[in-house]
Each structure stands twice: as structure tokens, then as C-alpha cells.
C-alpha positions, 0 to 999 in steps of 0.5 A: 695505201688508196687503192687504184680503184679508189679516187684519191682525196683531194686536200685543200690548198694551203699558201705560206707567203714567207722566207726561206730558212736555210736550216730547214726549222723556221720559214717555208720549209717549216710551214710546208712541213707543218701543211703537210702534217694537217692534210693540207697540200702546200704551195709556196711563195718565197720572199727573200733568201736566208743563210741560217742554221739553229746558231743565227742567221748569217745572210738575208737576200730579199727576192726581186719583187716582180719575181715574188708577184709573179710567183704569187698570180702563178699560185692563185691562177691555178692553184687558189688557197683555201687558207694562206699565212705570211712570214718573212717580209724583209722590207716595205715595199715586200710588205706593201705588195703582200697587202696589195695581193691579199684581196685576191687570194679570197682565204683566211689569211694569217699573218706572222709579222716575223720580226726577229729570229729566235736567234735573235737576229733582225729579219724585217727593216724599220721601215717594214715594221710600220708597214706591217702595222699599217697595211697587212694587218688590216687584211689579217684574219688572224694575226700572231705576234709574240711579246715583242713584235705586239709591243712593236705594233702596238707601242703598249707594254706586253708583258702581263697577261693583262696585258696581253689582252690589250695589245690583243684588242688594239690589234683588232682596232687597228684591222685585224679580224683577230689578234693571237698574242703569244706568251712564249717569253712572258715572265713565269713569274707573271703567269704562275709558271705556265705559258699563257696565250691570249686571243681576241676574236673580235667578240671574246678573249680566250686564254689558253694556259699550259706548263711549260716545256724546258728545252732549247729548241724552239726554233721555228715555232711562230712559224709552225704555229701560224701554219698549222692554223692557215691550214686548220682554216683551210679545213674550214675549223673556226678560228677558235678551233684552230689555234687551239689545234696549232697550239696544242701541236707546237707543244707537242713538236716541241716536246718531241724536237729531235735536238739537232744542232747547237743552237736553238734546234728545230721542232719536231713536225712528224709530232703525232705520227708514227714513223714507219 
């Protein structure tokens, strides 16, 4: 506990630009736990209304976007980011104004072009989708896509580590300082058992190769995974430390995932620290 004669630290600030998730796993409240977790101070912006639990998602309502705007310039005006992420868009014009905004935040932005919930459910229009593409990830320092939003973005196959590779270095032609493809749902046999992820910094790739973990619950873990390297950035780590810090706790939260509710339940974001 700091004493009161002791100045208390100050963290540095850390922005998620997303949707709220109902069932506490995925979303703001995902990210704000998970900036938490990484000594972060967390703010938020949030872009539409979810109803959903760990069984899928039951409503999406996007926010008004003069109310989003205004809840962006609230935030940089005084409380300016030293790493921000996106989540949940919804729709183009949300997107399109993100992209619009990104300039301003003056940070390392990370961009999860959130495009399906693990459930299985739509969360970004068609229309998004090209927008994504077209106009926020050229602002990305970092953007993670899983197999199938890479394939989205990208119009390649992904469905080797190869290729993987690929879709990483046309990401980055298309704007992006980097490209994180994550082999979540990369077919075992195609990876000799492992979970394989791939980044391309811009200079090299770099593969991380671990065993996987057998559980259902891994609701929330493209979300967390973004949040934890928006807020490695924010301490100033270099990117390549910092998705290895994010991946390496996801496989840990997962590990530990409390197993709540009858879905895919969500992880475990106190991974690595004791409870009291």
C-alpha cells in the first residue's frame, strides 16, 4: 500500500475504442480489465450497445455518432493516450470517423477489426468491412486480425502459416505499420499441433509457436489480446515485446478462465496475480 507521504505513481493512459459486451468477457469491459492488469489507467469510448452472454449475441445497438465524437475529444482533451486500441465498429460511418480521429490521438493505435463474435455472430456490416480495409488500417500501428477477418481484408486464403505470412505482409502494403495474424483457428494438423501466430513488423516476420490449450473458453481473447499490447505500447515496450507480453498472457488468462457460463465463457484477466 503507498504511504501518504509517498506520491502515487502515475500510470500511463490507455484508450479502447470499442463496444460494450454485456457478458463482461469481450469488449470495453475486457480491455478496461485487461489495461488494468498491465498498469495502465483506462478510458473509454464506447461505439454501440451489445446484448450478449458466453451463448451469443442477442442485440446490437450502434452509438449516435455525434455522441461517440463527443465522447472521443472528452478523452484526448484531457486525458491523452499513450496507446490506444479499436474493437467493435458496427457500421462505416463509425469506422470512417475512428479513422477520421485517429491523427489526433498522437499514440500507437491497435486495431482489432472485430468482425465476428466468438459465438459466431455478425458485429461489423458489409459496408464496415471495406471500410476497415480501406481507411483504419492505414492508420494502425499494429493491426490483429484472426484467420477469417485476414482472409476478409485481404481476399488471400489464410489457412497455413505460409500463408499467414502473406496476408501479414498485404496487410502492411495496404498501410498498416504492422499486421499480427492469429492462428487460433488454424487447422492443427497444418501447424504440427501447436497454435501458431505470425507478425510482420514491417522489416521481419516473427512466429511464435505454443501448445495449445483445450478449453471453451475463449471468449474475449482478440479483444484482450489487442488490450494488453495497446497497453505494453503505452509503456513505451517495442511492439515485438509487447505482442509477445499480450500473447503470453492470453495464454495464461485462458488457462486459468474461471469456466462461467454455458457458452464460451470468458478468460481469466487477474492471470498472474495473487487474490487477496
Amino acid at each position: 500500500m503507498t504511504s501518504p507521504t509517498t506520491p502515487p505513481r502515475t500510470p500511463p493512459i490507455a484508450l479502447t475504442i470499442a463496444g460494450s459486451d454485456s457478458g463482461g468477457g469481450a469488449g470495453i469491459q475486457a480491455d478496461l480489465k485487461t489495461f488494468h492488469r498491465f498498469g495502465t489507467f483506462g478510458t473509454s469510448v464506447v461505439t454501440a450497445v451489445t446484448a450478449q452472454n458466453t451463448l451469443g449475441v442477442r442485440g446490437v445497438h450502434p452509438i449516435p455518432l455525434d455522441v461517440v465524437e463527443e465522447q472521443l475529444g472528452a478523452v484526448m482533451d484531457d486525458l491523452p493516450p499513450a496507446g490506444a486500441k479499436t474493437g467493435m465498429l458496427a457500421n462505416a460511418p463509425l469506422v470512417r470517423l475512428v479513422a477520421d480521429c485517429a491523427d489526433r490521438l498522437d499514440c500507437p493505435l491497435v486495431v482489432d477489426p472485430v468482425m465476428v463474435a466468438t459465438s459466431g455472430d455478425a458485429l461489423l456490416d458489409a459496408g464496415a468491412e471495406t471500410a476497415v480495409r480501406d481507411v483504419l488500417v492505414p492508420a494502425a500501428a499494429l493491426v490483429t486480425p484472426n484467420l477469417d477477418e485476414a482472409e476478409r481484408l485481404t481476399g488471400l486464403s489464410v489457412r497455413t502459416p505460409e500463408e499467414m505470412e502473406e496476408a501479414a505482409r498485404h496487410l502492411v502494403g495496404l498501410g498498416a505499420g504492422a499486421a499480427l495474424v492469429k492462428g487460433g483457428h488454424l487447422d492443427p494438423a497444418r501447424a504440427e499441433g501447436l497454435l501458431v501466430d505470425v507478425l510482420f513488423d514491417g522489416d521481419t516476420i516473427h512466429v511464435w509457436r505454443r501448445p495449445r490449450i483445450d478449453t471453451k473458453n475463449t471468449h474475449g481473447t482478440g479483444c484482450t489480446l489487442s488490450a494488453a499490447i495497446a497497453a505494453e505500447l503505452a509503456h513505451g515496450r517495442t511492439l515485438v515485446d509487447a505482442v509477445d507480453s499480450g500473447l503470453a498472457f492470453v495464454a495464461a488468462a485462458m488457462a486459468s478462465a474461471p469456466d462461467l457460463g454455458a457458452g464460451h465463457g470468458p478468460l481469466d484477466h487477474f492471470a498472474g496475480h495473487e487474490r487477496s
